[in-house]
N, C-alpha and C positions, 0 to 999 in steps of 0.2 A: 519511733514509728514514722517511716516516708509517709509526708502529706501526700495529698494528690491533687494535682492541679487544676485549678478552679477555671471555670470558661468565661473569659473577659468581656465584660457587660458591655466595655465602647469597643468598639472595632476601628481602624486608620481608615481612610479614605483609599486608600489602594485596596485593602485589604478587602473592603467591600464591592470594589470595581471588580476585584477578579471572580468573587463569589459570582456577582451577577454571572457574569461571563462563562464560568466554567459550568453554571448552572444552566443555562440554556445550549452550550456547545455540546455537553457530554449527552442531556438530555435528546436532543438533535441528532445526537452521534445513532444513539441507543436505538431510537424510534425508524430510522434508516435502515439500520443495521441491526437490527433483532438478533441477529445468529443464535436460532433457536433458544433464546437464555428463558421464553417459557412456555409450558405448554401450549400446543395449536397455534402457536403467535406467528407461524408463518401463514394461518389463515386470513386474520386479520392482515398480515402484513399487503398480500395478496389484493386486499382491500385498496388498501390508501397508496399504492408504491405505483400505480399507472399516472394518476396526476403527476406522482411527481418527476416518471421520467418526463412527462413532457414540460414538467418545468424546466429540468436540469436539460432538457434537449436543447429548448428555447432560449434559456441561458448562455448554452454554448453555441450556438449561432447567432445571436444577436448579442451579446454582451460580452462574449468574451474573442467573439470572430473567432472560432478554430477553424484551421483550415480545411477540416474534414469533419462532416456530421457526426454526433454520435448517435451509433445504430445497435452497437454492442451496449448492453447491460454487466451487471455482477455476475457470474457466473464461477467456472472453477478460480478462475482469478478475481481477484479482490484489488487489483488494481489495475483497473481498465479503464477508459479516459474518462466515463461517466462516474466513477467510483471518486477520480480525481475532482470532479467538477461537482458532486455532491460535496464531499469534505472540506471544496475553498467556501460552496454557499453556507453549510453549517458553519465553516468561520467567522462569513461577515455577517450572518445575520444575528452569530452568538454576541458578536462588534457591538452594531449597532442597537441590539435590545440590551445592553447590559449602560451604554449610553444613554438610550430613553429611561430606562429602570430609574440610571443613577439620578435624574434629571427628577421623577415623580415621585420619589422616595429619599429626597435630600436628607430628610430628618432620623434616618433609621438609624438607630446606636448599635446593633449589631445584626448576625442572621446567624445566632449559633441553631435554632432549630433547623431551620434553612440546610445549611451546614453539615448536620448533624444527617437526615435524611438523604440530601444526597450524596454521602459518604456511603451510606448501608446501600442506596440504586449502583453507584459503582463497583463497590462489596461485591454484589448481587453477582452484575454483572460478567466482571472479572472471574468470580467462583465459579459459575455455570459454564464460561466457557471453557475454564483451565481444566474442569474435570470434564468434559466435551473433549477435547483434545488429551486428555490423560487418558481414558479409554481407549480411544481409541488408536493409541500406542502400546496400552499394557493385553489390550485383547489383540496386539500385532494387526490392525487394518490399513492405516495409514502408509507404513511404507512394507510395503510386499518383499518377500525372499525374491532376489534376481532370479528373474525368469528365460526362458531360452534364449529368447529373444538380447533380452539385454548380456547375457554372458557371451554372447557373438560379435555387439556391436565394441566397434573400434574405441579404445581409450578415449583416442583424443576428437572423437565422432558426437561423446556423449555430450548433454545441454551439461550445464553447470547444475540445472536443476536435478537435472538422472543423475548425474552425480554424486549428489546429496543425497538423492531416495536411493540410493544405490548402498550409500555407505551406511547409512540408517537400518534397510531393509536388509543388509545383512547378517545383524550380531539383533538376536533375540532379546540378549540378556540389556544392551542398550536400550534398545525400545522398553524391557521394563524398567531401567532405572530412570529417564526423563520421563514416562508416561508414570510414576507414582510421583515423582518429584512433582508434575504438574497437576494432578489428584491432588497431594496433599495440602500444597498451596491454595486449589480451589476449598477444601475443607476447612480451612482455616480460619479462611475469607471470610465465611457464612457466621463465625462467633465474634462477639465485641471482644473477649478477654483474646483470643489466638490472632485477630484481623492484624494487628502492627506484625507480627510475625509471621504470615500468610504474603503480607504486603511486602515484605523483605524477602523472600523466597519469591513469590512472584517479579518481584526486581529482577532477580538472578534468574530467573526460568524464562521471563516473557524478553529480559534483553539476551542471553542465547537465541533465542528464536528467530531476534528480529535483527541480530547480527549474521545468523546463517542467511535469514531470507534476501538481505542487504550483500551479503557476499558471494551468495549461490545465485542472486536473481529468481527468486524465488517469489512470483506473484500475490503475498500475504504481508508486503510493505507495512502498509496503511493499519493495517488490523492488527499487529504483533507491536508496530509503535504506538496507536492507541491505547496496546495496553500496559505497556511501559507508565505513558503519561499517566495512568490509572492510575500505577502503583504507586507515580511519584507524588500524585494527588491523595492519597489514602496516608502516604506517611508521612506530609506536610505538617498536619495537627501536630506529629512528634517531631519538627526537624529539631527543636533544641533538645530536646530529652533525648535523640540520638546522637546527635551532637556531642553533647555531653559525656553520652556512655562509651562510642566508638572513639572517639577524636581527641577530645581536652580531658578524656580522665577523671573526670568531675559525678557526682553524684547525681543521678536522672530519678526526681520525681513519680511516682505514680502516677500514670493516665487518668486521667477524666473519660472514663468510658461513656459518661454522656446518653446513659441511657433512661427515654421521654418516653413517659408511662402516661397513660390515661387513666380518669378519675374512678372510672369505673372497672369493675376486676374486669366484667363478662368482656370486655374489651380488650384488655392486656392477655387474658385467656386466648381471646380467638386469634389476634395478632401470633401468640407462642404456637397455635398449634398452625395457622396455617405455615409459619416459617420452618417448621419441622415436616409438612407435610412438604411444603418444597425443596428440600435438601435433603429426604428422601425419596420422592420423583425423579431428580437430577439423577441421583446417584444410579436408583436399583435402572431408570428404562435407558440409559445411556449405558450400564454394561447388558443389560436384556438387550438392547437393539444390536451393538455390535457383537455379541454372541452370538444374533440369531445372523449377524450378517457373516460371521464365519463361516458358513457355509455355503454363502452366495459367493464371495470376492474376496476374500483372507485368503491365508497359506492353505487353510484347513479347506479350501472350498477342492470338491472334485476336481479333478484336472481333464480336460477334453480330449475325447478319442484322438489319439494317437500322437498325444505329446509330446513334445522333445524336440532334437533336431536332428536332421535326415542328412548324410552326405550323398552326393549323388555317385553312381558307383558307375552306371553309364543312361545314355541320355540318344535314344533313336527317334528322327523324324523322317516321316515318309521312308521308314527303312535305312536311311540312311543315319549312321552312325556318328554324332556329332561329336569332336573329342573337345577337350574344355580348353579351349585356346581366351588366355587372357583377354584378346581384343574381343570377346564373342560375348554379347549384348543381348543375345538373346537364349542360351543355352543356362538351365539350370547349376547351379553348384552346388546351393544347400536348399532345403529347404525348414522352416521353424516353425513352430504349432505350439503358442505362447497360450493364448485366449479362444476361448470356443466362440465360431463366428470369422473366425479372424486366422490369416497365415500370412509367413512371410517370405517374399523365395530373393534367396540372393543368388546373384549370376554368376558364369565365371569371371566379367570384369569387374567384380565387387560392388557391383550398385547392386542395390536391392529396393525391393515393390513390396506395397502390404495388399493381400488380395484377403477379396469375401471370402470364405470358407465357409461352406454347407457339408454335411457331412452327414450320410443316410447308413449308418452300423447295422440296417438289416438288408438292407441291398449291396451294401459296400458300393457306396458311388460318393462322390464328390462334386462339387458342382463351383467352380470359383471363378473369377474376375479380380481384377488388377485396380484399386482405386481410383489409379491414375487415366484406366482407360477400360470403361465400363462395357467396350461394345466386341473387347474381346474374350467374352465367356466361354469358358474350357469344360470338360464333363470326360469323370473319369471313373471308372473303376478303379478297386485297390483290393489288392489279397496282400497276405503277409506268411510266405513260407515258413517263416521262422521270427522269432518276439522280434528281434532286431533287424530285420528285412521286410521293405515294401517295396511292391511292386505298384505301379502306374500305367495304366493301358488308356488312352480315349482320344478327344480330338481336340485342340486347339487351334480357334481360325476355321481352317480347312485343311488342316495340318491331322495327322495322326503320329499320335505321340505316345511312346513307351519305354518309363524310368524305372531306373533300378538304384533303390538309395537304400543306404544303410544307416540304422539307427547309433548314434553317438554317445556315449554312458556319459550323464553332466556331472559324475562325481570324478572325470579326467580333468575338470577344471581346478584351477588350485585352489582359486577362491573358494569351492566348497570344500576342497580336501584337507584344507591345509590343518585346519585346527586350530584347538587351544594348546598351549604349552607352558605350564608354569617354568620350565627351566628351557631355556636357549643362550646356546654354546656360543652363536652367532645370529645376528639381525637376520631377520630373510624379508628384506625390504622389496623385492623384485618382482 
């Protein structure tokens, strides 16, 4: 019978410095950085997060002198200068309380409870957000099917990041196997007997992540290495018993699962059910939320009157007839109708404008402007002879204007046509 490993009554003087340490840094981390891991907690967060920009503001103007204020918060990016300057202050202050700590509590022979509990707050954490992020790859929200828009733009036009959501958002079957990969990991997390196993697929799943994110430039830096460190902190307690098993070939003991019971049942009762009530909360409203968002912003959502992308067939101003001469900057070539609200019109000299798009389907009228230049608002009529034909009648400027485009079937793209193919005679790498 494998014994199982006993938890060591003295702890080393390192070994204690880093407790402190990792104990107020991850804690720090978490309380910053909630990412939803529970319910309503972005209310609370709401709460306490205005002090502390103006801490982290204060900080980066007088203490760390950046050259430029920070005025940008968190937002879709998670590594924006403030995100930077909160992460170095969680460091030094995790520094320096883990140095007073050691200083007021010289006498401590270990902190296996200690230990022990913020092992399960990391657990926690790491789970809720892997099955966060696993959702919302297996309900397909994260990275979208190429849309007009992007099946027009130039190879070598795209960010590194479209890139990414580009090759992502293509293949279905991709998005389910990383978004169960990173479900099952967050599952795992949540049990003391599955966690070392959770923490070793989380190894593999959060550093994919944060190798794309590091590769593609991909604004989730900080959060995808976070949780790397997670993992590596989670499978510490085992590095000899992995050691062991992966490396030297040697026999790996049974875990010390380490599980601290209170004296009383009614207490290990409530403890059990609220942890069951939270890792079924995570699970069921995080596919309930992104199901119900399938139909706002997924694949499955509506697509906006008159989707697709429009070649232009001909293109008359003031009557006169403008033909599509390369150098001509202001004559229509195509136009795209990606997102409702929103259009894209490329010229003939291949620059292209994202304009407002209003669109009235019982009036047939359009009403759009140009991002770039707000004061030139157009207003059109639109009929459509035929499914694949629209017409364009109205004014821009002071200009009178009437197109004629033809609609463009997106399954002439290869990327959509090309398929699957268990057998190929030859690579079609082109």
């Amino acid at each position: 019978m494998t014994n199982t490993a006993a938890e060591p009554a003295y702890w080393s003087p390192l070994r204690k410095l880093s407790l402190r340490f990792f104990m107020i840094f991850f804690i720090a981390y978490i309380v910053f950085n909630p990412n939803g891991v529970l319910p309503n907690i972005d209310k609370l967060y709401e709460i306490y997060i205005e002090p502390v920009h103006t801490l982290i503001v204060w900080l980066g103007k007088h203490v760390l002198h950046l050259s430029k204020p920070i005025t940008v918060f968190t937002n879709g990016s998670g590594d924006t200068t403030y995100d930077y300057v909160l992460l170095f202050f969680c460091f030094v202050t995790a520094i320096v309380s883990a140095i007073i700590w050691s200083v007021a509590d010289r006498k401590a022979r270990n902190y296996n409870n200690l230990f022990y509990w913020l092992t399960v707050v990391v657990r926690y954490y790491v789970a809720i957000t892997m099955i966060t992020y696993g959702c919302v790859k297996i309900i397909k929200l994260q990275f979208p099917s190429p849309s007009p828009d992007r099946l027009l733009q130039p190879f070598g036009n795209a960010s590194p990041m479209g890139l990414a959501w580009t090759y992502m958002g293509y293949s279905t079957g991709f998005n389910y196997f990383t978004g169960f990969a990173e479900f099952t990991c967050g599952v795992l997390l949540f049990f003391r007997r599955t966690a070392t196993l959770g923490a070793i697929v989380g190894l593999v799943v959060a550093g994919n992540i944060m190798a794309i994110n590091y590769a593609f430039d991909v604004p989730v830096k900080l959060l995808s290495t976070m949780l790397v460190i997670m993992c590596l902190y989670i499978l510490s307690k085992d590095f000899i018993r992995l050691t062991n098993f992966f490396i030297l070939n040697k026999p790996a003991s049974a875990a010390n699962l380490g599980r601290h019971t209170f004296k009383k049942r009614w207490k290990n009762l409530t403890l059990c059910i609220v942890k069951y009530v939270l890792v079924i909360y995570t699970v069921v409203m995080n596919f309930y939320g992104d199901v119900e968002a399938m139909d706002q912003y997924g694949d499955a959502a509506k697509k906006p009157p008159l989707y697709g992308i429009y070649n232009v067939q001909s293109f008359v101003r003031n009557k006169d007839t403008i033909p599509p001469l390369k150098t001509d900057t202001t004559r229509w070539d195509k136009l795209t109708i990606s997102y409702a609200g929103r259009a894209r019109v490329i010229m003939s000299d291949d620059t292209s404008r994202m304009h407002d798009f209003k669109i009235d389907t019982l009036k047939h009228t359009i009403d759009m402007y140009s991002y770039a230049d707000t004061t030139g608002k157009a207003h059109y009529t639109y009929s459509q002879p035929s499914k694949d034909v629209l017409l364009l009648k109205g004014t821009m400027r002071k200009d009178s204007i009437s197109i004629r485009l033809k609609k463009y079937d997106l399954q002439n793209f290869r990327l959509l046509n090309r398929g699957f193919h268990w057998i190929n005679e030859y690579p079609y790498n082109r």
